[in-house]
C-alpha positions as CSV (number, residue, x, y, z in Angstrom):
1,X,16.0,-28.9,-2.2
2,X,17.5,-25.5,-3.3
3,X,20.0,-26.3,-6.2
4,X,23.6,-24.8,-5.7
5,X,23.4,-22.0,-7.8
6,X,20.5,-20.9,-5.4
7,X,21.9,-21.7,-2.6
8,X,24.9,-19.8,-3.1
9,X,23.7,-16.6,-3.8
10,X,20.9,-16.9,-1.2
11,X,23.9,-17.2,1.1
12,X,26.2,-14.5,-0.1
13,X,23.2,-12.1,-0.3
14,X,22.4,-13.2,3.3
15,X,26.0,-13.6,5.2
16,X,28.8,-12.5,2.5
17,X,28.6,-9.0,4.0
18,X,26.8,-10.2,7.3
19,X,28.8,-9.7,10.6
20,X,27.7,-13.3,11.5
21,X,30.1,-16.0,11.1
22,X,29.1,-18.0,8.6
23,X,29.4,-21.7,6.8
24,X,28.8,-23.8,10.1
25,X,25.6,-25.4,9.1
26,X,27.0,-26.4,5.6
27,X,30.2,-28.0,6.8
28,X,30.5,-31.4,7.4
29,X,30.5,-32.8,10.3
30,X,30.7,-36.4,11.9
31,X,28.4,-37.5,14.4
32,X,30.8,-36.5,17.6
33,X,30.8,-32.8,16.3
34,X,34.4,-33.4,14.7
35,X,34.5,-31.5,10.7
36,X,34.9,-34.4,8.0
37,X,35.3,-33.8,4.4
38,X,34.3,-34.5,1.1
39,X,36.6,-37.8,0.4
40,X,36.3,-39.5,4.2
41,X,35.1,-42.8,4.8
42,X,36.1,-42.8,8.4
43,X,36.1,-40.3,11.3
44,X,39.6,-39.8,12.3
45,X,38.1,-39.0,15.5
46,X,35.7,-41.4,16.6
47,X,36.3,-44.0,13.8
48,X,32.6,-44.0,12.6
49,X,32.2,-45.1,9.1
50,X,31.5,-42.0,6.9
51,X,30.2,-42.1,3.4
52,X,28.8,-39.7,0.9
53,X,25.0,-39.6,0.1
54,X,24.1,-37.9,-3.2
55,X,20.8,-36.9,-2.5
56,X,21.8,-35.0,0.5
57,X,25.2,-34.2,-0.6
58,X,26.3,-34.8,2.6
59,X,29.1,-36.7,4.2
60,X,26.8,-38.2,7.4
61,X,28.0,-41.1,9.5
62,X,26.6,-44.4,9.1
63,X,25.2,-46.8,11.0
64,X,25.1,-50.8,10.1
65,X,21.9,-52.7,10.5
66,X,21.9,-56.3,11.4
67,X,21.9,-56.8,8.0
68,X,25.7,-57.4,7.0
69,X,26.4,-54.2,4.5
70,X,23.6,-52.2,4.9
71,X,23.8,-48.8,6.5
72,X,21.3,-46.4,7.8
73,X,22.5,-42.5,7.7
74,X,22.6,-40.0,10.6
75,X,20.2,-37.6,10.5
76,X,17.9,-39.5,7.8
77,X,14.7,-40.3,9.2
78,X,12.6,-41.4,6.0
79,X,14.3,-45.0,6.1
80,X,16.3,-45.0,3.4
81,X,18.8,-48.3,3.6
82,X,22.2,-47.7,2.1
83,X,24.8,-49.6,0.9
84,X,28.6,-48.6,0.4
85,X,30.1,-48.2,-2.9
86,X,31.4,-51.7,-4.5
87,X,34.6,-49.5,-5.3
88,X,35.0,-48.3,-1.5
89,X,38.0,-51.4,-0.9
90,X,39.3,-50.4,-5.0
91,X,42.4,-47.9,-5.6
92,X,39.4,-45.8,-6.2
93,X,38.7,-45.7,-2.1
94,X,35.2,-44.3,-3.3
95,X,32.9,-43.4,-0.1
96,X,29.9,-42.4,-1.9
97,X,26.4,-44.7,-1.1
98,X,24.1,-46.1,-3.1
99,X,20.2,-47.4,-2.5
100,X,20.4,-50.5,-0.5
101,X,17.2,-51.7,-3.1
102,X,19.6,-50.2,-5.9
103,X,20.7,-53.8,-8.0
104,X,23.5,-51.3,-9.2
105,X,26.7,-51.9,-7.4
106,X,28.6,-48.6,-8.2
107,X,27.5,-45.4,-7.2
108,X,26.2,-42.4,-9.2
109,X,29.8,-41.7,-10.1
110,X,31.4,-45.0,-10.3
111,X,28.8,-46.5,-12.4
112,X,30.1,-43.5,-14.9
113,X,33.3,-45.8,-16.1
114,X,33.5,-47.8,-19.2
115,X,36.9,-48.1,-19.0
116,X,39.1,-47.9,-16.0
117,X,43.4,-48.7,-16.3
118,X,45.1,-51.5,-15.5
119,X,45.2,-51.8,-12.2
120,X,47.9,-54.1,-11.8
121,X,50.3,-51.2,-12.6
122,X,50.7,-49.8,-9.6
123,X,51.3,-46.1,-11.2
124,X,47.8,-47.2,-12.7
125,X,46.3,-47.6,-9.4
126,X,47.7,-44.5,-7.8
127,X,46.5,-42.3,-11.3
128,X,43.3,-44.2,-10.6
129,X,42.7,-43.1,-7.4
130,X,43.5,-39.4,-8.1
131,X,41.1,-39.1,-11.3
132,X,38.2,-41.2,-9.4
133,X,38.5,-37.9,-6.6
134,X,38.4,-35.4,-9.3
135,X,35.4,-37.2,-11.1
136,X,33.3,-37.4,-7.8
137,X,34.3,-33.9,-6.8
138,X,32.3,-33.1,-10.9
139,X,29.9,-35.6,-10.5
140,X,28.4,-33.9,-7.0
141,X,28.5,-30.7,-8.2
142,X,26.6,-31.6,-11.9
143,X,24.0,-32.9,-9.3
144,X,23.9,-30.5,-7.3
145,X,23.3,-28.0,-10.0
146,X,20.3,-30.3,-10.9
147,X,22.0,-31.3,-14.6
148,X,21.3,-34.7,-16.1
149,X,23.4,-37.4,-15.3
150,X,23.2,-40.7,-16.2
151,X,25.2,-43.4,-17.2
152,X,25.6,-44.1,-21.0
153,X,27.1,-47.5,-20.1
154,X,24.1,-49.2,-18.1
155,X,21.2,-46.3,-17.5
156,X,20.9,-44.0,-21.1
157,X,22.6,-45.4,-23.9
158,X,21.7,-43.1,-26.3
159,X,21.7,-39.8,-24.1
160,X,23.9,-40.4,-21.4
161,X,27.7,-40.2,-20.7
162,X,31.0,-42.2,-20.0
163,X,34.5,-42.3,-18.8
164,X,37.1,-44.3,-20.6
165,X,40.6,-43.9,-18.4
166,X,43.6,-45.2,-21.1
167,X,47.2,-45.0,-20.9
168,X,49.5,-44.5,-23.7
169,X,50.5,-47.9,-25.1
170,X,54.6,-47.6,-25.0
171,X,54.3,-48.4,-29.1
172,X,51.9,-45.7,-29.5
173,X,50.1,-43.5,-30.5
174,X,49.3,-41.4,-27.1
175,X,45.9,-40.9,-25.9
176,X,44.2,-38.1,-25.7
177,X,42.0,-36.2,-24.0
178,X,38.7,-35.6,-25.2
179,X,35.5,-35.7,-25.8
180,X,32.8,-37.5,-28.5
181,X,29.6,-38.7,-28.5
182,X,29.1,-39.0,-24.4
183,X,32.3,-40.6,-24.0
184,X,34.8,-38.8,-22.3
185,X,38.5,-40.3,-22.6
186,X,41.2,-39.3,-20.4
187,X,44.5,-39.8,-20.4
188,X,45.7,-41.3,-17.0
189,X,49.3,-39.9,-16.7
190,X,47.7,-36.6,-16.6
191,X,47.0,-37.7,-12.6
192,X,50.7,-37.9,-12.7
193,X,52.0,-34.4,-11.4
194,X,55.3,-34.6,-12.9
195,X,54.0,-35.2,-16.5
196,X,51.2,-32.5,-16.3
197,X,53.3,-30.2,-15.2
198,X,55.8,-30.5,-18.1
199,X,52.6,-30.5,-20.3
200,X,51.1,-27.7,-19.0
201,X,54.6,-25.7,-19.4
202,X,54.8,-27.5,-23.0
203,X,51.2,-25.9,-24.2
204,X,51.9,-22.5,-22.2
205,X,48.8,-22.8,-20.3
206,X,48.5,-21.1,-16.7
207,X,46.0,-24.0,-15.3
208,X,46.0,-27.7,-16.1
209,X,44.6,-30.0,-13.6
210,X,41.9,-33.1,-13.4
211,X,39.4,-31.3,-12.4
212,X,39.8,-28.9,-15.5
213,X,40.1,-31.6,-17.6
214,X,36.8,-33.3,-16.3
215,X,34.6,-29.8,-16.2
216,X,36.0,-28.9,-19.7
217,X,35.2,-32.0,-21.8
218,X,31.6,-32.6,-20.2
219,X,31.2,-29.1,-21.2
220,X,31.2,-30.2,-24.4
221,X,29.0,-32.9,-24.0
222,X,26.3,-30.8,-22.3
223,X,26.6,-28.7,-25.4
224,X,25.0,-31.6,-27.3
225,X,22.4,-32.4,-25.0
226,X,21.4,-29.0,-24.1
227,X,22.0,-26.5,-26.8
228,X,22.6,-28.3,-30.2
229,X,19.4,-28.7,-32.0
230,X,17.2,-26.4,-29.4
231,X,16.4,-22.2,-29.2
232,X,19.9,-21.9,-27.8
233,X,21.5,-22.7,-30.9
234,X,21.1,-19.6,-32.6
235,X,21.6,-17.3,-29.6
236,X,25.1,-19.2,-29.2
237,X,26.1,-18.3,-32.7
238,X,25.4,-14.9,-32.4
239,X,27.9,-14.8,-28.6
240,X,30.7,-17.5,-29.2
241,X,30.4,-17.9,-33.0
242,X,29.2,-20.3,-35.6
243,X,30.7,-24.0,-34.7
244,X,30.3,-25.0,-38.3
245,X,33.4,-23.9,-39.1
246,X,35.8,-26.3,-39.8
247,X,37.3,-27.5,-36.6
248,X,40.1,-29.3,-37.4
249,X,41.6,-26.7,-39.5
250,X,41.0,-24.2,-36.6
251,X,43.1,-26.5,-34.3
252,X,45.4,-26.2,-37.1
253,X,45.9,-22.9,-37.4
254,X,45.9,-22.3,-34.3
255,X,48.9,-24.5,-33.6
256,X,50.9,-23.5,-36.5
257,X,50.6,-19.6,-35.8
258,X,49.0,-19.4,-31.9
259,X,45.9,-17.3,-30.8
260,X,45.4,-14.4,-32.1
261,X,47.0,-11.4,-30.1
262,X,44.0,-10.0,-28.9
263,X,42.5,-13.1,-27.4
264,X,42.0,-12.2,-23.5
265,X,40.1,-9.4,-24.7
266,X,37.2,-11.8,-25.5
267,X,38.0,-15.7,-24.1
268,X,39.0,-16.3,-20.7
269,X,41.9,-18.5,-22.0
270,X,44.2,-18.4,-25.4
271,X,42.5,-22.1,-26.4
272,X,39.2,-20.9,-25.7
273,X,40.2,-18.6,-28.8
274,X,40.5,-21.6,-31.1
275,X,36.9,-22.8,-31.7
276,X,33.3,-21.8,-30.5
277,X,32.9,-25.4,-28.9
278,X,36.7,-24.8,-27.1
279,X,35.5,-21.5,-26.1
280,X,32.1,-23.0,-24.9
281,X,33.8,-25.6,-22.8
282,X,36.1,-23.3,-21.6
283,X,33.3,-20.5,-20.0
284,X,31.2,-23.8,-19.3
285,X,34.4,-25.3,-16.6
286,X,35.1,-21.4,-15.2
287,X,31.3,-20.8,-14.5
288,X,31.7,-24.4,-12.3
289,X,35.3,-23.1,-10.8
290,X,33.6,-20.1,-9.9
291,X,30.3,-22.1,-8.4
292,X,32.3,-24.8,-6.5
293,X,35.1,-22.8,-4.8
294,X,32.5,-19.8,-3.7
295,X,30.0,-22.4,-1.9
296,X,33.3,-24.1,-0.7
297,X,34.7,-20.4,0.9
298,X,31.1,-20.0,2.3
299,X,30.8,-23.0,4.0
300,X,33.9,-22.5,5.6
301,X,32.7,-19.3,6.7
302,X,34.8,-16.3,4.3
303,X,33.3,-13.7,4.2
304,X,32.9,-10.4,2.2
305,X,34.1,-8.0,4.4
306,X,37.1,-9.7,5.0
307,X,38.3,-9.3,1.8
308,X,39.6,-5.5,-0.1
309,X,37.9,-4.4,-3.2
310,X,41.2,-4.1,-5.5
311,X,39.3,-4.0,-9.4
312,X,36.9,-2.2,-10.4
313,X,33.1,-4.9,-9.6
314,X,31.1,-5.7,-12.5
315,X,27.9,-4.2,-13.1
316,X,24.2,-5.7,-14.6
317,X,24.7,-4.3,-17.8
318,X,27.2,-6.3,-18.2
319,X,26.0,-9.6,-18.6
320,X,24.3,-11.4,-20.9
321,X,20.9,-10.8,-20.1
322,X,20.8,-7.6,-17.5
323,X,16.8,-8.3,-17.6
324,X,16.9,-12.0,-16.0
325,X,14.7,-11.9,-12.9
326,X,18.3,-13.2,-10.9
327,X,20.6,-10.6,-12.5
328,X,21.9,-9.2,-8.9
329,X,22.5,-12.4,-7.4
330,X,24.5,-13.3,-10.3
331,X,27.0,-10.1,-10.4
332,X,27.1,-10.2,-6.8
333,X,28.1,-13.8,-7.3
334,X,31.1,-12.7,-9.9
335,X,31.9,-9.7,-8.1
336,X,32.3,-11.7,-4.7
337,X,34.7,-14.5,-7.0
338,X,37.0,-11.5,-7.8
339,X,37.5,-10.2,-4.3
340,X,38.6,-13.5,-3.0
341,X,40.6,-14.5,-6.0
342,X,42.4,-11.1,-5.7
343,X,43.5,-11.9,-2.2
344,X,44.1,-15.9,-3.0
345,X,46.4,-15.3,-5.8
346,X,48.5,-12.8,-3.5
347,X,48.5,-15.5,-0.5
348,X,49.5,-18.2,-3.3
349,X,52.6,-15.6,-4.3
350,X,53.4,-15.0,-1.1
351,X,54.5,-19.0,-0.7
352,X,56.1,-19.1,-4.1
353,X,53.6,-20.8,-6.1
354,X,51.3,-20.3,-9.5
355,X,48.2,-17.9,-9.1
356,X,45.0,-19.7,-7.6
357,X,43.0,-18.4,-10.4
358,X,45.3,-17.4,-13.4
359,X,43.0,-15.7,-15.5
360,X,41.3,-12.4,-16.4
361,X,37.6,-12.2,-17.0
362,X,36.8,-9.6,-19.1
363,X,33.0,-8.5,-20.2
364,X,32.6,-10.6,-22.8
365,X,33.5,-13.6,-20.8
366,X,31.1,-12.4,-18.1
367,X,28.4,-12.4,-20.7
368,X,29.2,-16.0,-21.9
369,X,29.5,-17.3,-18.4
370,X,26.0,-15.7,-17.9
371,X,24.8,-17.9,-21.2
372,X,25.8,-20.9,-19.6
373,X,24.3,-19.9,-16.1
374,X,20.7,-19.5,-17.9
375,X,21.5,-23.0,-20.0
376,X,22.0,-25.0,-16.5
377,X,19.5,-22.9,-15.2
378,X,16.5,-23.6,-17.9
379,X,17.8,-27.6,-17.6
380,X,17.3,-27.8,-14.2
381,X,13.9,-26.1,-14.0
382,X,12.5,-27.1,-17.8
383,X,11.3,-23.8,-18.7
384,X,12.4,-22.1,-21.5
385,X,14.1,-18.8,-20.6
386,X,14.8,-17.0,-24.2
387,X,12.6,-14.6,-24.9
């Protein structure tokens, strides 16, 4: 199965600037033709169960056997039984599928959670609901790039990752969001939009969402597991800097006199400027941003042509390695995420609203994204690719 950084470009070197409409195939669609998306569990249409199976990463209708919870999938002929999600009927409303032989009852994502909020706050269960869709809208695409994933609570305890979801006890202190050791904690008031909002205006950031949040802090823990301690180490010293410094006094300084004035020259945000693992995390979620919402405009048929040229495109040269045997298809890629976000951010001013993608990439940002695009890339295919 091609991985999605494949498929992508395959598509954008094939239809981006083709005259054929384009993203039909890769949409999904319910057994009576009707689209369906990502978070379904039911046709709208027909009312035929829907759920979400990882290995296709499809949404496919389903179809129950006589056996009472377990579902074949349309289109599947290898005779795979499925069963749904044990967190389908939860706040969580997850419709993702797991092997019917599987004695796991959570899916792929699900089984991800250490810690989930009370649910018998009802803000809780809303908040839940809203991180669960971000985490499974992360969890399919780390798959889909062909990344590990697996669960440090019941599948790799010493490799693996987890998801604790807290809430601020009234007494304090506040949680906060981050990462250490696999475990990723999140804050769950940051699923409420009011309180993000003010946060977001607090720090002075131009983007803060879930799905930020989630792409950023396993950022950090696929620094761990794939550049700490292997080849890449060095090579990441000599691009983002040396993370031995000390980090806490890094944070410090940069909250007691901000980044330094010159910081979009070289980091795509001002808090990527405050560490080499912030600034890791920070290229690691825009090179997913960029990934996701180009395979999302392709399969909805956008294409190149449609769209003006308003900066100047990037070139080869300008990435990390101009030699790597995909170098095209990656600046065609970037150059192709430029021209739509051009047009998005003026469609999202002309109704009033923040930019789609507030931020400038520069060169050196390119270069870094083009680090982490060769890190997935070596991960998924185990061969080394430093010279």
């Amino acid at each position: 199965m091609l991985n999605i950084f494949e498929s992508i470009t395959r598509r954008l070197v094939d239809a981006w600037k083709s005259e054929e409409p384009t993203g039909r195939k890769s949409a999904f669609r319910c057994r009576c033709g009707r689209p369906v998306f990502f978070r379904n569990s039911l046709c709208l249409g027909c009312q035929a169960p829907l759920g979400y199976e990882p290995e296709l990463q499809q949404v496919r209708a389903l179809t129950e056997e006589t056996e009472t919870g377990v579902w074949t999938v349309d289109g599947q002929e290898d005779g795979v039984k499925w069963k749904r999600c044990e967190n389908l009927d939860s706040p969580a409303g997850c419709n993702w599928l797991t092997r019917a032989d599987d004695e796991e009852p959570l899916c792929r994502a699900c089984r991800l959670n250490r810690t989930i909020p009370d649910l018998g706050d009802p803000d809780n269960a809303q908040w839940w609901r809203k991180i669960e869709n971000a985490k499974r809208r992360l969890v399919a695409q780390l798959l889909s790039l062909g990344l590990p994933v697996a669960s440090k609570v019941s599948e790799d305890l010493e490799r693996g990752f987890m998801f604790d979801f807290l809430r601020s006890p009234k007494e304090g202190p506040r949680v906060l969001t981050g990462h250490a050791d696999g475990l990723i904690t999140l804050n769950v008031e940051e699923a409420d939009d009011s309180i993000r909002e003010r946060t977001r205006s607090l720090m002075r950031e131009p983007y803060r969402t879930l799905l930020g949040h989630f792409r950023h802090e396993v950022g950090h823990y696929y620094w761990d597991r794939l550049v700490a301690g292997t080849p890449w180490l060095d090579k990441f010293r000599e691009l983002f800097g040396d993370e031995r410094q000390d980090y806490a006094a890094s944070l410090k300084r940069n909250y007691d006199h901000g980044p330094p004035a010159n910081w979009a020259d070289h980091h795509i945000s001002s808090y990527a400027s405050v560490h080499p693992w912030e600034d890791w995390a920070e290229s690691w979620a825009h090179y997913l941003h960029v990934v996701d919402s180009l395979d999302t405009a392709l399969r909805f048929g956008l294409r190149g042509e449609d769209v003006e040229q308003a900066v100047e495109p990037f070139s080869v040269d300008d990435l990390y390695d101009p030699s790597a045997p995909d170098a095209q298809r990656v600046i065609l890629l970037v150059n192709s995420w430029v021209q739509m976000t051009t047009v998005l951010n003026e469609m999202a001013r002309s109704m009033g609203q923040h930019d789609f993608y507030p931020f400038v990439m520069s060169r050196p940002v390119l270069r870094k994204m083009h680090f982490v695009q060769m890190i997935v890339k070596e991960a998924r295919g185990g061969t080394s690719l430093i010279g």
